[in-house]
N, C-alpha and C positions, 0 to 999 in steps of 0.2 A: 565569308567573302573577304577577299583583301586585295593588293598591287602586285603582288609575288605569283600568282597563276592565274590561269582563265585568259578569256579575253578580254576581260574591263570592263562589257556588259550585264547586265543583271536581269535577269527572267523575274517578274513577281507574279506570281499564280495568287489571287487575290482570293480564289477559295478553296486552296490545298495546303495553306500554313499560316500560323498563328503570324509570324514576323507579314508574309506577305497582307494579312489581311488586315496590319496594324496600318500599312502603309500604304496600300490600298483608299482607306477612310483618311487619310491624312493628306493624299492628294486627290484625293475624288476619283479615285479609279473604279470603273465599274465591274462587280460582282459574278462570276459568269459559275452557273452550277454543271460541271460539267458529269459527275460520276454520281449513282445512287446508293442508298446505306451498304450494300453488295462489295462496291468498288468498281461495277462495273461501269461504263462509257455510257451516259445518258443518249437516247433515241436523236437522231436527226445528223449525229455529228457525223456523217460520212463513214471513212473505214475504220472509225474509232468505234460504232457504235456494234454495239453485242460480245466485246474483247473488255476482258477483265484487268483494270489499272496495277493491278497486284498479280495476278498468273502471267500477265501478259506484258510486262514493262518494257520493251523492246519494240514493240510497235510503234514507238514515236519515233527510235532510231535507226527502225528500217524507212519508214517513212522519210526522214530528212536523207537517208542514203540512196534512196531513189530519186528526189529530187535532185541529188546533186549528180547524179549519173546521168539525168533529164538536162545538164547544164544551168540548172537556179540552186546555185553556189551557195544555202545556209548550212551544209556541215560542215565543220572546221575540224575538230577528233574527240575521242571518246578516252576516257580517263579513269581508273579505279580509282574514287575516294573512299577512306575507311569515315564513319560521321555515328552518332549517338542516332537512334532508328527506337520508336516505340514498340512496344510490344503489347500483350494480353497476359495480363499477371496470373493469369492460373494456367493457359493452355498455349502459351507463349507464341502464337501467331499474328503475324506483322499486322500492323494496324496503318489506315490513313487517317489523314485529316483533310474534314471538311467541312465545307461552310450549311449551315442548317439556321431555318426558322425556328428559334425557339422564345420563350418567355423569360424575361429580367424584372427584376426590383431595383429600380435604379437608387444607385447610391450618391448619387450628387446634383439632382435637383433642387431646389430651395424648395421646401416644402410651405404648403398653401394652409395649413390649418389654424384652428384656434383652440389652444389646449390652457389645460388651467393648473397643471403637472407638470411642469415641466422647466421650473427654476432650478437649475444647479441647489443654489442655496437654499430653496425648500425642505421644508422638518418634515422629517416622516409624518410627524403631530398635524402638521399642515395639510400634509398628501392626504393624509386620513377624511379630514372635511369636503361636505358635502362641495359640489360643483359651486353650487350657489353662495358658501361661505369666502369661495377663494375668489379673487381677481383674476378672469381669464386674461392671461399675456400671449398674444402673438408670437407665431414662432418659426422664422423662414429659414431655419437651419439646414443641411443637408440631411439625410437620414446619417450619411456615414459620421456626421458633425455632433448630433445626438447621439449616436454609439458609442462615440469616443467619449464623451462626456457622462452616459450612462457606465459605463465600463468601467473608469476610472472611479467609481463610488462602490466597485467590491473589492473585498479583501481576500487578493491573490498568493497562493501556498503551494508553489512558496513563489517567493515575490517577483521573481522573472517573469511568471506567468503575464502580468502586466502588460508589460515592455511586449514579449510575443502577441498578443493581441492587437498592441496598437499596432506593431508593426503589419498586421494582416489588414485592419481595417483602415490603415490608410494607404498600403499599396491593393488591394485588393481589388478586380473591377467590379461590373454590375452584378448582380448576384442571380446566378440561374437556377431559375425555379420549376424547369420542368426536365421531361425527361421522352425521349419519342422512345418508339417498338418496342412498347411493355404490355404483354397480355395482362398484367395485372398491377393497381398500385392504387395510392393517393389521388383523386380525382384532383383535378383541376376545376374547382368551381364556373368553368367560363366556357358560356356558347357561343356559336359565329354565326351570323347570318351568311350563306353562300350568294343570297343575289345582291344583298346591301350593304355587306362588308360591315355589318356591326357587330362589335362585341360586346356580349352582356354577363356580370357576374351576380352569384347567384348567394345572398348573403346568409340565408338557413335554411333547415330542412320543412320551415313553414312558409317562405316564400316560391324554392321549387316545389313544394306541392300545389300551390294555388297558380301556378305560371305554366304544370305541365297540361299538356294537350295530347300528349300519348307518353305509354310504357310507365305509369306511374305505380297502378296499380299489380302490376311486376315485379316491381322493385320494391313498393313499401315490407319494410319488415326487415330488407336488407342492409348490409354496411354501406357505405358510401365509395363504394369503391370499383375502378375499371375492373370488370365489364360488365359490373349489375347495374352502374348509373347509365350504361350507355345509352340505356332503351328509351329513356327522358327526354323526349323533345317538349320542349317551349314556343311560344308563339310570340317573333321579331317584334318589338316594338314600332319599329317605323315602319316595318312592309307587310306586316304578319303574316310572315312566312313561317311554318313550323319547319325550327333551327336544332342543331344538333352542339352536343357538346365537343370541343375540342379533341384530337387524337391524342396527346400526350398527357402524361402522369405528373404530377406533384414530384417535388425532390423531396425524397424524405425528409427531409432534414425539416421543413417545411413544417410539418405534424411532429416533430420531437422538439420544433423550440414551442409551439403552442400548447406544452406540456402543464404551463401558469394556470392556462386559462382555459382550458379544456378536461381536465380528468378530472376534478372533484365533484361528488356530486351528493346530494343530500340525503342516496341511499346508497354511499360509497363506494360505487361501481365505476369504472370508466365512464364518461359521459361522452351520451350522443346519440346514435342510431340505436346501436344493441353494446353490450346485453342491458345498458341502465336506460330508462325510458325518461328520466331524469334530465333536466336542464343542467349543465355547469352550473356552480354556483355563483360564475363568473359573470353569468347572463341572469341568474335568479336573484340570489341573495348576495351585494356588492359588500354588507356589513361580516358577514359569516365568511365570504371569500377571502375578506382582508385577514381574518385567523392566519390563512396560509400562504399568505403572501405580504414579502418576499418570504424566499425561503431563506431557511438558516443555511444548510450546506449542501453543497454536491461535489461528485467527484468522478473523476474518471483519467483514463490515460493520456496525458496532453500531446501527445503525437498526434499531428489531425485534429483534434477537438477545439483545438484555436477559430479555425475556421468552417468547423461543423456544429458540434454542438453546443458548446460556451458562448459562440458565435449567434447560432441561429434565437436561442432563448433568449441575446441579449437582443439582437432585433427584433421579434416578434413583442417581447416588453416596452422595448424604445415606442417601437410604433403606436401601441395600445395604453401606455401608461405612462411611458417616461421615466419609468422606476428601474432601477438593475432587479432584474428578477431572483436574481438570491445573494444573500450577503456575505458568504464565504465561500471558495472553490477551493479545492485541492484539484490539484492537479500529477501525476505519475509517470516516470519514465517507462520505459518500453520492455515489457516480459520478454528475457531471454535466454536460450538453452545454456545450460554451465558452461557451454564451449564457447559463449560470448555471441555466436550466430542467432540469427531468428531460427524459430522453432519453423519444421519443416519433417512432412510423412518423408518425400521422397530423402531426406538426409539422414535418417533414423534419429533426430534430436526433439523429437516432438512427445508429449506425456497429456495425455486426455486428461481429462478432469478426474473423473470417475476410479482412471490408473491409476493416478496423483495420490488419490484421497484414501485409497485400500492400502498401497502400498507404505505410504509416508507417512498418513493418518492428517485429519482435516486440522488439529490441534497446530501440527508443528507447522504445515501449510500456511497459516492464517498467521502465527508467530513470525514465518521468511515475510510474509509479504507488512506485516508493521511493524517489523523493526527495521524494514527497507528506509535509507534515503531516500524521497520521492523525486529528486532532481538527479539523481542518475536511473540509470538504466538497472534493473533488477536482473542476475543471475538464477536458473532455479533449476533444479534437476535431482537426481537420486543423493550423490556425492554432499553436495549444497546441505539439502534438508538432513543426512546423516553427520553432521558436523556442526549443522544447530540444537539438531538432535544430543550429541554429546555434551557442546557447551553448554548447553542451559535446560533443557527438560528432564535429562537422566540425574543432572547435579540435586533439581526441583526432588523430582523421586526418590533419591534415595536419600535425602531433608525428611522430607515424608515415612518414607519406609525406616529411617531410626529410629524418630521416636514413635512413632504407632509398635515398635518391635517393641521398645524397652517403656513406655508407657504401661502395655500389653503385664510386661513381664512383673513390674513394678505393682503392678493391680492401682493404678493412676487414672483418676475422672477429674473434670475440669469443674465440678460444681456447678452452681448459678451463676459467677460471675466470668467473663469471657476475660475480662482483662486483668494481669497479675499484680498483685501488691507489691507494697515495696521488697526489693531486694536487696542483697551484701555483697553482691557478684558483679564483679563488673564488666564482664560479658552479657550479664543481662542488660543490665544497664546502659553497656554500650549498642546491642541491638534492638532494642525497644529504642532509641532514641533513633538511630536509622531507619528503623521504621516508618515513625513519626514524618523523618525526614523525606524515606520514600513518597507514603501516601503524598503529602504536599507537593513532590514536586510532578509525580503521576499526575493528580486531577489536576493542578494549575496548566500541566503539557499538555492532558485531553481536552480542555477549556479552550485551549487555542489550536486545536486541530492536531497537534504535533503527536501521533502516535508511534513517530519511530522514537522521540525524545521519551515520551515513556517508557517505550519498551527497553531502550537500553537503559532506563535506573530503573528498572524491573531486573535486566540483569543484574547489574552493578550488586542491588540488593541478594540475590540468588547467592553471588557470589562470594560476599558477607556472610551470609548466613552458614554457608557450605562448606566452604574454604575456610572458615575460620573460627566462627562461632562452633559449631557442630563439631567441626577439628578437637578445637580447644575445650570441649564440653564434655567428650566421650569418657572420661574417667567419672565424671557426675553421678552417672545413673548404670544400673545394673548392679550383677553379685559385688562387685568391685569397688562401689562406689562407698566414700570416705563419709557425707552426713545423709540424712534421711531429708532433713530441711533443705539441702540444696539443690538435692534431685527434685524433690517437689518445687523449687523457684526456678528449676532449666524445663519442666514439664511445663509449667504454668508459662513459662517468657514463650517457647515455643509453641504451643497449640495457639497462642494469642499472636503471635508472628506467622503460622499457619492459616488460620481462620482469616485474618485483616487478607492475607495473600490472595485465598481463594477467591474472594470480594472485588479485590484488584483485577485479578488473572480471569474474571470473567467474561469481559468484553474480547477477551483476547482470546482465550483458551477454554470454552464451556463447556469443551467435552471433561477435562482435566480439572479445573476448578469446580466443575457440579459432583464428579465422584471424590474429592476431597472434602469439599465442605459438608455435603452431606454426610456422609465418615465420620465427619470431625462432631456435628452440630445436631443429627440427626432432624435436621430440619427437612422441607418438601424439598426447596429447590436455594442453590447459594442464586439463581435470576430473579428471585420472589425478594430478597433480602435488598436492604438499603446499602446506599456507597457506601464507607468508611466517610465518619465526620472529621471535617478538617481538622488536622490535628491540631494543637498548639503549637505558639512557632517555640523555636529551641532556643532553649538559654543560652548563655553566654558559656555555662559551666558542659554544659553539653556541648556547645560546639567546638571548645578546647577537649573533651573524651572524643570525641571523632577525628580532629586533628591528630593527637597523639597516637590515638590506636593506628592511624594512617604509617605515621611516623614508624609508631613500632614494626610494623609489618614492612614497612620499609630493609628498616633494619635487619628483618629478619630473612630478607631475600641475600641481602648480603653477605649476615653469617655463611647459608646454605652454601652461593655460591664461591664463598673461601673452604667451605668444606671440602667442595665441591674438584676443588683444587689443589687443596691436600691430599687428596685422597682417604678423606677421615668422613666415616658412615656418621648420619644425623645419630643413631641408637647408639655411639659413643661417645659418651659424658665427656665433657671438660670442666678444666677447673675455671677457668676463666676469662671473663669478653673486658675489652676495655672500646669502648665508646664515645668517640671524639668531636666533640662541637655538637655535640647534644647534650640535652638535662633530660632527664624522664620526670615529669612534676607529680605524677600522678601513681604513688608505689603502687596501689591495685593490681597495677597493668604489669609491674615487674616481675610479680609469679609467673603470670602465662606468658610472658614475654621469654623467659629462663626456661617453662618448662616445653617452650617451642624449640628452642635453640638444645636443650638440651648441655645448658650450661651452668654451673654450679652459683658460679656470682659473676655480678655485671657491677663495672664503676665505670663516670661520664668524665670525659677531661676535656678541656679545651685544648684547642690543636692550632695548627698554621692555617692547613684548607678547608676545605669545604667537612662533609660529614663523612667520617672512616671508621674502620675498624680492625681493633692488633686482636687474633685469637691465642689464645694459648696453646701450644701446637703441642706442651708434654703430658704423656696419660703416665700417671703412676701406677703401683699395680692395684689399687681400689677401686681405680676408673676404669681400670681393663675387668674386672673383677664383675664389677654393674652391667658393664658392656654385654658381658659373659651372657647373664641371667637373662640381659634384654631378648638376648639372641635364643636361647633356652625357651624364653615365653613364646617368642614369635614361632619355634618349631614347634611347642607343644600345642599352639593354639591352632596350625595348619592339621597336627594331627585329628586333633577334637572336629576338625569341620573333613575330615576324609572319615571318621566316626560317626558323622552326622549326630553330633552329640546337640542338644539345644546348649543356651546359653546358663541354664541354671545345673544341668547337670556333671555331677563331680569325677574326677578320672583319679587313676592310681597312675603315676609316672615314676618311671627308674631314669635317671641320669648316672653320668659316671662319675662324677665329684660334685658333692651337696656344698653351696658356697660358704665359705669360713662365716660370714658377717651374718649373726643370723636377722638383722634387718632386711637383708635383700630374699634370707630366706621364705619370712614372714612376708614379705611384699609379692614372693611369687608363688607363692599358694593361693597369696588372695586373688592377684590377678588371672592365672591360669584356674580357677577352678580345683587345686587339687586337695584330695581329700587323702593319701598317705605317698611318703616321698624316701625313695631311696636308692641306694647306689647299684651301680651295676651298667648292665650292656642299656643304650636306650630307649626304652618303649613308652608309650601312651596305652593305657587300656580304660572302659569305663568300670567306676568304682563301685567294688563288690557291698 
C-alpha cells in the first residue's frame, strides 16, 4: 500500500492476513470467521455462502458490480496487481490465510515460579545439589528472557549459530503448539469441558488413568497418540460432566525438544507407553539422569533448526531446569545438487541415499560431508565425490598398494614392535615427525568438534606422504634398491605411518580403515583398537626439518615450472641450480632435493629479491648421454608391464647403441631388470 495508486483507503480483513490481523489486535478491531479450512464461505453469509473464496474470487466483484448498476456507488475499477501469493510446497496449489483457534506457549509473561536452578552464575557443581541444599530464588523472567540467557551458556559451531538464535528468540512470537485436521499425531494432553468452558491437563499416564470414566480400557497398551487417546473421557472437575479431549495435535516439535527428559530409561528403551514400561529416568532416578544430562553434542542442518529443534530442546529445558540441555551444537549449511540448486525428483538433480552409497561408496560420502565447511552450503553429486575420490582416497590407495606390493616382494614383516627405531633418512625422519604432528592436530580439532579442520590435515598429511615421501622413497625398496638397511627403515617408517592412519581414518572412513588395518595388524577390528596417544609435542629441531622440507618443495615447484618453460623434460639432468636468498641448513635434504630436480649440483647465494632461481640451460653431451638411458629405462619398463612381467622377473633387451659410460650401463640393468643387453633393432623379451 502507498500514495502513488488506489484510492487512499485500506480494506483490513482481520482474519484473512497476517498484517490485517496484526492491526486488527492493535486497534481492537473485531475478528469476523468468514471461510472454513475448505476456503469455502461460512453458512449464514447470504450469496457468499456455499461459493468457494479460491475457485470463486469474483463473487465479490460481481457483487459490488451489481450494486453499483443498483445506483449504491462502491465500485470504483478493478486493476491487475502482480504481488508475492503462497503456495503448497509439494503440490503447489494456492493457499489462504486464516484466522483459527489454536494453542500458544506464551513467550512474554513474567513467569510465576519458584526454582532453585536458575542463576545464570550457578556451577553445574551447584545445579547438581539437591533442592534442599540450594537457595530457592524467585524468578519472574519471561520464558523468552530465560531462553536467551539459557542459550547463551552453549557453545555454538560455529559461532554465528549464537547471534541466529537470539535473533529468532527475540523477534519470534508466541510459540504454536498445536496443529488442527490431523488423523494422526502427538496428543495434546488437554480436555474441555463443552458446558463449563474448562480446561483440564492431564500430567501422566497414572493420572489419566485414574481420571478416565470411559475408553480407558481400549486404549491401555497403546501409544499416546490421536486417535487411540481419543476414546478417554474424563469427569469435569466443576460440573462432572464426562469431557473429551481437545481436536488438535501437538507440534512436533513439542515431543523432539522433550528428548532430555523423556527417552532414557532404565531398560534403555524409549520411555513411556510402549515398547519401555519403564519410567524416564527423568521422573525415576534424578541421580542416574544427571549421567546424561546435559548432553555433550548435537548436531544437525541449521536451516530451520534455530527455530525448531535447537529451539524447542532449549525451551522445554529452560522450562524444566534452567540448564541448556546440551553443551555444544554443530550446526550445517544446506545439502546441495553440484549444480548449486536444491536437490529435486522433478529436476533430475536428486541422488537417494541408497544410489549415493552403491554408486560413490559410503567411505568417500562420509569423507565429502567432513571435510565440509559447516557454515556454507555443501555441493554433492557424482562429479563432486569423483574429484575427492581422486584427490585423496586413490592417492591414500595406491600409499597402500606400494608398499604392501614391495613389502610383499621384499619378504618384509613389521615384528612386535609397531613403531620404527631410529633412522639415517631423512625422509623418514621428516615423516614420522608429521606424523606426530598430524595426530595432534587431528585429536586437539576432533576435541573441539572441528571435523572439517581434521579432515583437511588428514589430507595435508596424505599429501606428504604420497606426493613426496613415497615419490622420493621409490628407488629404496625393490630389485633396484641401493641398501637392505634402508628398505627395511622406509618399510618400518611406513607400516608405522599406515597403521597410526588407519586409527585416524576410522571415525572417518571405517569401511577403508578396517580393511587396512586389519591387513596391516591382523588384529579383529582397527574400532576395537585405542586412539593414537598424543604424541610428543615437536622439537625445535624438528620444526626447523618441516619448515625446510616445506622450503625445499617449494623450490622444487619452481625449478619444474622453469623447466617447464624451457622446454627441458624433468628426466634431463642438468648441471646446475643456483638458489637465491635461500641457505639449505640441513645437507640431508640436499640429495632428495637434487635428485627431485634432477640436477647434478645446487649452490645458495644471496640476491637483491625475494627467493629465485638461475637454472643452467646447457646439456653437454654426458647429460644428453643420461637423458638417453633415462628415456631407454622408461621404454623398457612400459614394455615389461605390456609383458606382464612381475617386478622381480628379468628380460633380455636389444637397443641400438649400448651407452659409452659404462656407469650408466651398470645403472640400467639394475634398474630395468635386465639380465643380458645388446645392440641391434629394439626389443624387450622375458629372460631365457
Amino acid at each position: 500500500i502507498n500514495t502513488d495508486e488506489g484510492t487512499g483507503m485500506v480494506h483490513v480483513a482481520t482474519s484473512a492476513g497476517a498484517e490485517d490481523f496484526k492491526l486488527g489486535k492493535k486497534f481492537d478491531l473485531p475478528v469476523i470467521k468468514i471461510v472454513e479450512d475448505d476456503a469455502s464461505y461460512m453458512k449464514n453469509l447470504g450469496f457468499l455462502s456455499g461459493q468457494n473464496a479460491k475457485k470463486h474470487p469474483e463473487v465479490i466483484l460481481d457483487f459490488l458490480k451489481k450494486l453499483d448498476d443498483e445506483g449504491k456507488h462502491f465500485f470504483f475499477k478493478i486493476e491487475r496487481y502482480t504481488h508475492r501469493y503462497p503456495a503448497c510446497w509439494r503440490c503447489k496449489t494456492e493457499l489462504i490465510w486464516k484466522v483459527a483457534d489454536e494453542w500458544y506457549i506464551s513467550m512474554d509473561k513474567p513467569a510465576k515460579i519458584l526454582n532453585s536452578r536458575n542463576k545464570p552464575e550457578m556451577s553445574i557443581e551447584d545445579w547438581n545439589k539437591e533442592d534442599s541444599q540450594v537457595k530457592s530464588v524467585p524468578d519472574t523472567r519471561t520464558l523468552r528472557e530465560r531462553m536467551k540467557d539459557v542459550a547463551s551458556r552453549i557453545n555454538w559451531i560455529p559461532g554465528f549459530g549464537l547471534d541466529r538464535e537470539m535473533d529468532w528468540l527475540t523477534n519470534m512470537h508466541d510459540w504454536l503448539i498445536s496443529k488442527k485436521n490431523r488423523y494422526w499425531g502427538l496428543a495434546l494432553p488437554i480436555w474441555e469441558c463443552k458446558k463449563c468452558h474448562l480446561f483440564e491437563i492431564i500430567g501422566s499416564k497414572e493420572e489419566l488413568k485414574e481420571r478416565a470414566v470411559a475408553g480407558w480400557g481400549e486404549f491401555e497398551g497403546k501409544s499416546p497418540h490421536k486417535p487411540q487417546i481419543d476414546g478417554i473421557k474424563i469427569k469435569c472437575r466443576n460440573c462432572g460432566a464426562a469431557i473429551e479431549r481437545i481436536e488438535p495435535v501437538g507440534n512436533p516439535w513439542l515431543d523432539a525438544g522433550v528428548v532430555s527428559f523423556s527417552t532414557i530409561s532404565s531398560d534403555n528403551k524409549s520411555a513411556g507407553f510402549i515398547p519401555s514400561k519403564e519410567k524416564p529416568l527423568y521422573l525415576k532416578d534424578r541421580e542416574e539422569w544427571l549421567k546424561w544430562f546435559p548432553a555433550d553434542f548435537i548436531t544437525e542442518s541449521f536451516p530451520g533448526q534455530f527455530k525448531n529443534w535447537f529451539y524447542s530442546l532449549i525451551a522445554m529445558s529452560t522450562v524444566l531446569e534452567d540448564v541448556n540441555p546440551y553443551k555444544t551444537v554443530l550446526g550445517f549449511g544446506t545439502l546441495l545438487a553440484e549444480d548449486g540448486r536444491p536437490m529435486h525428483k522433478s529436476w533430475g538433480n536428486s541422488i537417494e541415499f541408497n544410489e549415493g552409497a552403491d554408486k560413490i561408496g559410503a567411505d568417500v560420502m562420509r569423507w565429502i560431508f567432513a571435510r565440509a565447511n559447516p557454515a556454507e552450503n555443501m555441493l554433492f553429486g557424482y562429479k563432486v565425490a569423483d574429484e575427492v575420490r581422486r584427490r585423496f582416497h586413490l592417492k591414500l590407495w595406491n600409499v597402500y598398494n606400494f608398499f604392501v606390493t614391495y613389502a610383499n616382494l621384499d619378504k618384509w614383516t613389521p615384528g612386535i614392535y609397531r613403531k620404527p627405531g631410529r633412522t639415517s633418512n631423512v625422509l623418514d625422519e621428516w615423516i614420522l615427525t608429521r606424523l606426530n604432528q598430524m595426530v595432534n592436530v587431528v585429536t586437539d580439532s576432533l576435541e573441539k568438534f572441528d571435523a572439517a579442520g581434521a579432515s583437511l590435515e588428514i589430507e595435508k598429511f596424505v599429501d606428504d606422504l604420497s606426493l613426496w615421501y613415497i615419490r622420493r622413497s621409490r628407488d629404496r625398496v625393490g630389485p633396484a634398491k641401493e641398501s637392505d638397511k634402508d628398505a627395511k627403515a622406509f618399510y618400518s617408517t611406513t607400516y608405522y605411518a599406515l597403521y597410526t592412519l588407519g586409527k585416524i581414518l576410522a571415525p572417518f572412513m571405517p569401511y577403508f580403515s578396517e580393511a587396512v588395518y586389519t591387513n596391516l595388524t591382523h588384529e579383529l577390528s582397527v574400532h576395537l583398537a585405542d586412539w593414537p596417544k598424543e604424541m610428543p609435542a615437536i622439537s625445535d629441531d624438528e620444526k626447523k626439518l618441516i619448515v625446510e622440507m616445506e622450503k625445499v618443495r617449494e623450490i622444487v615447484e619452481k625449478v619444474h615450472a622453469k623447466r617447464k618453460e624451457l622446454g627441458i623434460p624433468v628426466r634431463q639432468p642438468l648441471a646446475k641450480l643456483v638458489v637465491k636468498n635461500y641457505k639449505l641448513q640441513n645437507l640431508k635434504i640436499e640429495k632428495v632435493f637434487l635428485d627431485e630436480i634432477n640436477v647434478k649440483e645446487v649452490s645458495f647465494v644471496e640476491g637483491k629479491e625475494g627467493l629465485s632461481i638461475d637454472l643452467d640451460e646447457k646439456i653437454t653431451p654426458e647429460l644428453k648421454e643420461e637423458s638417453d638411458v633415462r628415456d631407454l629405462i622408461r621404454k623398457i619398463q612400459e614394455e615389461r608391464k605390456r609383458l606382464n612381467l612381475n617386478l622381480t622377473q628379468k628380460v633380455d633387451v636389444v637397443i641400438e647403441k649400448i651407452p659409452a659410460s659404462n656407469k650408466l650401463v651398470q645403472w640400467m640393468l639394475k634398474k630395468a631388470q635386465i639380465s643380458h643387453l645388446k645392440e641391434g633393432v629394439f626389443m624387450v623379451k622375458k629372460a631365457s
